[in-house]
C-alpha positions as a Python dict, from the first residue, in 0.01 Angstrom:
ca = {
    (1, 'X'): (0, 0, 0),
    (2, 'X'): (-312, 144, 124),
    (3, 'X'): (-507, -105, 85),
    (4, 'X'): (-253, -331, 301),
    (5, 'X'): (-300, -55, 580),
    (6, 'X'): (-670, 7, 567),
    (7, 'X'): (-663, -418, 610),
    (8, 'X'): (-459, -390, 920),
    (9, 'X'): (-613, -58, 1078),
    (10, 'X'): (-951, -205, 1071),
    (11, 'X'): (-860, -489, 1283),
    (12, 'X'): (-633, -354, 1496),
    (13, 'X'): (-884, -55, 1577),
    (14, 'X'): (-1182, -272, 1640),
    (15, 'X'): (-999, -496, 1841),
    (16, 'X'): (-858, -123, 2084),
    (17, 'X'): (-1244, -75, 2087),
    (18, 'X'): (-1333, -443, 2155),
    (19, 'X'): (-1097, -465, 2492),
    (20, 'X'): (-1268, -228, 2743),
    (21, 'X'): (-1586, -415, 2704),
    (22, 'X'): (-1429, -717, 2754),
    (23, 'X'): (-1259, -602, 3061),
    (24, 'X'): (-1628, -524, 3211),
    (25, 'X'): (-1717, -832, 3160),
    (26, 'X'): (-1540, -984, 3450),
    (27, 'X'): (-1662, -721, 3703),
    (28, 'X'): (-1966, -681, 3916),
    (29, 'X'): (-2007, -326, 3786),
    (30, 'X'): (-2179, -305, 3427),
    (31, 'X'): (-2248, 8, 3224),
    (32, 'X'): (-2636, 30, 3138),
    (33, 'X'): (-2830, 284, 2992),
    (34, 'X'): (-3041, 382, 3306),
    (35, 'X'): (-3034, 651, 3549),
    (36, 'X'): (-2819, 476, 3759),
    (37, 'X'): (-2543, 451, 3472),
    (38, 'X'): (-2478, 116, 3563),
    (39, 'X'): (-2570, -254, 3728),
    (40, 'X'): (-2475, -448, 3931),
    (41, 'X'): (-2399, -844, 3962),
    (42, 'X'): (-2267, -1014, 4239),
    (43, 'X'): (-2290, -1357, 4053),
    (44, 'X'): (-2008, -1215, 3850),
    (45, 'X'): (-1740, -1234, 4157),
    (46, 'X'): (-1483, -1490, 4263),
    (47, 'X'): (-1376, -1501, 4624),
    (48, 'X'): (-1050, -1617, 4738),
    (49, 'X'): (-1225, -1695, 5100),
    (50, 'X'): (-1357, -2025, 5174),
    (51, 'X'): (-1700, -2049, 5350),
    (52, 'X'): (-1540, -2156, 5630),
    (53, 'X'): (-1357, -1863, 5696),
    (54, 'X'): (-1669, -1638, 5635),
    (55, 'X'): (-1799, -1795, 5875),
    (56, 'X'): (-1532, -1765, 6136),
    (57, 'X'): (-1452, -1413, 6029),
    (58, 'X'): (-1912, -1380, 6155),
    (59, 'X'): (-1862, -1543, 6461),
    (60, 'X'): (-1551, -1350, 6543),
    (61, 'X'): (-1769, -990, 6463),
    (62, 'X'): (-2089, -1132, 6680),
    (63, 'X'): (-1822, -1214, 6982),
    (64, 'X'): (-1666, -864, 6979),
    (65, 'X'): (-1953, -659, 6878),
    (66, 'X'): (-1834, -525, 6592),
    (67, 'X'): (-2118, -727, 6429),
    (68, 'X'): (-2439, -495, 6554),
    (69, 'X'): (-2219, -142, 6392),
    (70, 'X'): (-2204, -329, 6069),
    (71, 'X'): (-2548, -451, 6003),
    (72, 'X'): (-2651, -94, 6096),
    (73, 'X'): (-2414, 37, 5891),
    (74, 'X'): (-2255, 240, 6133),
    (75, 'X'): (-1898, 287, 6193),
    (76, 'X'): (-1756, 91, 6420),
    (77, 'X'): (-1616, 231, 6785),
    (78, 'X'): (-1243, 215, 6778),
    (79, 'X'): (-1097, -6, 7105),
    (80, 'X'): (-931, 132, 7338),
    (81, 'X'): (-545, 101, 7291),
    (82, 'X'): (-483, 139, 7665),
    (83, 'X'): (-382, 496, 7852),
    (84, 'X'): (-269, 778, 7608),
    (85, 'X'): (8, 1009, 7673),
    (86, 'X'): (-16, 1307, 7917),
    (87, 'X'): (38, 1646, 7895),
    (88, 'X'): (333, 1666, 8012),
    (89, 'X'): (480, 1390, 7756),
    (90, 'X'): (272, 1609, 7464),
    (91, 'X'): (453, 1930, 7563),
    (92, 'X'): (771, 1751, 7585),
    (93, 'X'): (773, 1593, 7234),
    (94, 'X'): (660, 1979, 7117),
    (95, 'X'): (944, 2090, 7239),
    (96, 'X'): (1216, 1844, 7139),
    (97, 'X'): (1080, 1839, 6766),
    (98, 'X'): (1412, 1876, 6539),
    (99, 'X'): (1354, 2190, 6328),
    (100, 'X'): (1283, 1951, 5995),
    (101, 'X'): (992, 1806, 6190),
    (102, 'X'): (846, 2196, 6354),
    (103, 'X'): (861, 2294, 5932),
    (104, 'X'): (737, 1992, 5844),
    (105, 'X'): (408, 2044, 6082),
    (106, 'X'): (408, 2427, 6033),
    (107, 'X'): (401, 2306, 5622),
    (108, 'X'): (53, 2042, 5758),
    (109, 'X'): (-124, 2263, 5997),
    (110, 'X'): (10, 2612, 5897),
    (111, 'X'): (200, 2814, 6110),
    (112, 'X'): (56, 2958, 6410),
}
């Protein structure tokens, strides 16, 4: 009997050890021994975009701007949805909050 277990334990528990390094295998993201902790490969990714629509996706950032945030690696400005709400309409909504809603917000911003 123990010899049958020892025969299937040994397997089985090189094959538990086996599967998270086969898993890496796929990604761009690789452990190494460095400082870092780890490399990286973009040769190692699969795209579900075709060149084409990289391309479009480029053009479209250059026409609306976007494009001169992002290769600066700044955020990009959010647009301007149109005019916002006055005062008025904020102080109205305050006060016709049900009670679930004024507990909800005194839970989020504490109570004041």
């Amino acid at each position: 009997m123990p010899k049958i277990r020892s025969a299937t334990l040994v397997p089985l528990f090189a094959a538990v050890l086996a599967a998270p390094t086969a898993a890496l295998a796929d990604s761009l993201w690789h452990p190494a021994n460095n400082e870092a902790g780890f490399t990286f490969h973009p040769d190692h990714s699969t795209s579900t975009k075709t060149r084409a629509e990289v391309l479009k996706e480029l053009e479209q950032a250059k026409a609306d701007g976007s494009y001169y945030y992002l290769q600066r690696g700044l955020p990009v400005p959010s647009r301007n949805t149109g005019p916002g709400k006055t005062r008025q309409e904020v102080i109205n909504e305050l006060l016709n909050m049900s009670p679930e809603e004024r507990a909800r917000m005194d839970e989020l911003y504490g109570d004041n």
